[in-house]
C-alpha positions, 0 to 999 in steps of 0.5 A: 874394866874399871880401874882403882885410882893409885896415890896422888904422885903415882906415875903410871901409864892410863890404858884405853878406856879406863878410869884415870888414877886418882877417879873413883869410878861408879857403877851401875848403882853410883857407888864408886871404887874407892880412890888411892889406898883404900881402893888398893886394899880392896882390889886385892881382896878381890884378887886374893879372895877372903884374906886376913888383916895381916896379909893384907897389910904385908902385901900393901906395906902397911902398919896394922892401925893403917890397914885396919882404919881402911878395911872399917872404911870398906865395911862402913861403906859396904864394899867389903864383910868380914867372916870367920876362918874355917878350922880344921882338926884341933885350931888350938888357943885364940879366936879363930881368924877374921877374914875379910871378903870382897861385897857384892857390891864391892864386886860391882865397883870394879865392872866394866865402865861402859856395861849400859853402853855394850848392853845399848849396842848389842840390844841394838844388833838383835833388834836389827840384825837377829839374836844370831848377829849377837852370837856371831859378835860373842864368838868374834870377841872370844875368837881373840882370846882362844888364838892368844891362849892356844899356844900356852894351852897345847902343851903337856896332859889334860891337867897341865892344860887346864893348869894352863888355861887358869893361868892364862884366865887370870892375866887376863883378869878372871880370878880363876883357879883349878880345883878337882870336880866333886863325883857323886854316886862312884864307888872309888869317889875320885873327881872325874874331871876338873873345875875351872872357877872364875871370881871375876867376870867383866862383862857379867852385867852385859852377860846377864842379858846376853847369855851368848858371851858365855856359851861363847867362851865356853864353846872356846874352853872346849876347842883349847882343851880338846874335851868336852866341857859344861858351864854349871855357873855363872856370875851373871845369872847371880852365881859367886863364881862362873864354873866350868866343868872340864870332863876328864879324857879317860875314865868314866865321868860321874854326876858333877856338882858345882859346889867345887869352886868357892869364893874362898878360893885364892888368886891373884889377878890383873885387870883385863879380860874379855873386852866388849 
């Protein structure tokens, strides 16, 4: 996954294939991760999804003019947009919050560096080897994953399991939260069930080819959980969010809708993820 560069002076170990600090990293497109600050402002909107101006300013330890000449950096070059907050119930005085989201594009900077390679190398194994060498390659890759996640997924019921998964998705760089799963058609209206969202893929671009990393991956959610679980969405089919239907254990399940997550959804993050 690329990295952003950090100020010049930062001392900070460089991990295996990733970007050195201070290198504005290119996607697919050219466009690069923006180097130093405004390339830390922009990975943590990624993080915490749509934030005001403010947060982002406390969170980094900049002055008001400082964080606000980085986000019209950011706009101006596309990587990120701003939104009005949503209100509810009576907002009072004042206009409503500006809150600045992360861009498509600004989305795509931050994807694995080496996409055109592994998307070259698996094209490779299906020519020669057959569509199945690439699923058994994606359930290898995922197998890594389930047998770090298995011991901190085991513990407590269904929610706090799931709660667990989530977390342990978001070391890993997914972006990922928990929210209940929308029930259509029942009479009480309670979720049956619950949604994993993840904000972040980094292998998406890879994926969008070869959708057999993310039947993988959910084929592994399923093993952690112990209950069935159904992919609705996903970032490499042009989803904003990859969303995984968790079914609940007791109960009847309803119809699901994948509306549940929602880009607005906050998170915190570190880089990282399924490797390829």
């Amino acid at each position: 996954m690329k990295t952003v560069g950090t100020e010049q002076g930062a001392s900070a170990p460089t991990p295996a294939g990733t970007v050195p600090a201070g290198t504005a990293p290119a996607d697919a497109s050219g466009h690069g991760v923006p180097a130093s600050t405004r390339g830390q402002v922009a990975r943590l909107i990624l993080e915490l999804g749509p934030s005001t101006a403010a947060t982002l300013g406390g969170r980094l330890g900049l002055t008001p003019a400082a964080i606000r000449r980085h986000l019209d950096n950011l706009i101006a070059e596309g990587m990120v947009e701003t939104r009005t907050a949503r209100t509810y119930g009576n907002r009072g005085r004042g206009r409503p919050a500006k809150l600045f989201v992360i861009t498509d594009a600004g989305r795509s900077a931050f994807e694995h560096a080496y996409d055109g390679l592994a998307s070259s190398a698996l094209r490779f194994v299906a020519e020669r080897m057959g569509q199945q060498a690439v699923g058994d390659f994606a359930r290898q890759q995922v197998a890594e994953l389930e047998r770090r996640y298995a011991p901190v997924v085991a513990q407590g019921e269904l929610p706090q399991r799931v709660q667990a998964l989530s977390e342990a998705l978001n070391a890993d760089g997914y972006a990922a939260s928990v929210r209940p799963a929308p029930v259509v058609g029942t009479a009480t209206g309670m979720a049956a069930g619950e949604q994993i969202c993840q904000h972040h893929c980094p292998v998406a671009h890879v994926a969008a080819e070869f959708p057999q990393l993310c039947e993988a991956e959910t084929e592994a959610f399923g093993r952690l959980l112990g209950t069935p679980v159904q992919r609705l969405a996903t970032i490499a089919h042009g989803d904003g969010v990859c969303t995984t239907h968790v079914t609940a254990t007791s109960g009847r399940a309803g119809s699901t809708a994948s509306g549940a997550c929602r880009q607005e959804d906050n998170n915190t993050t570190e880089s990282g993820g399924l490797s390829i």
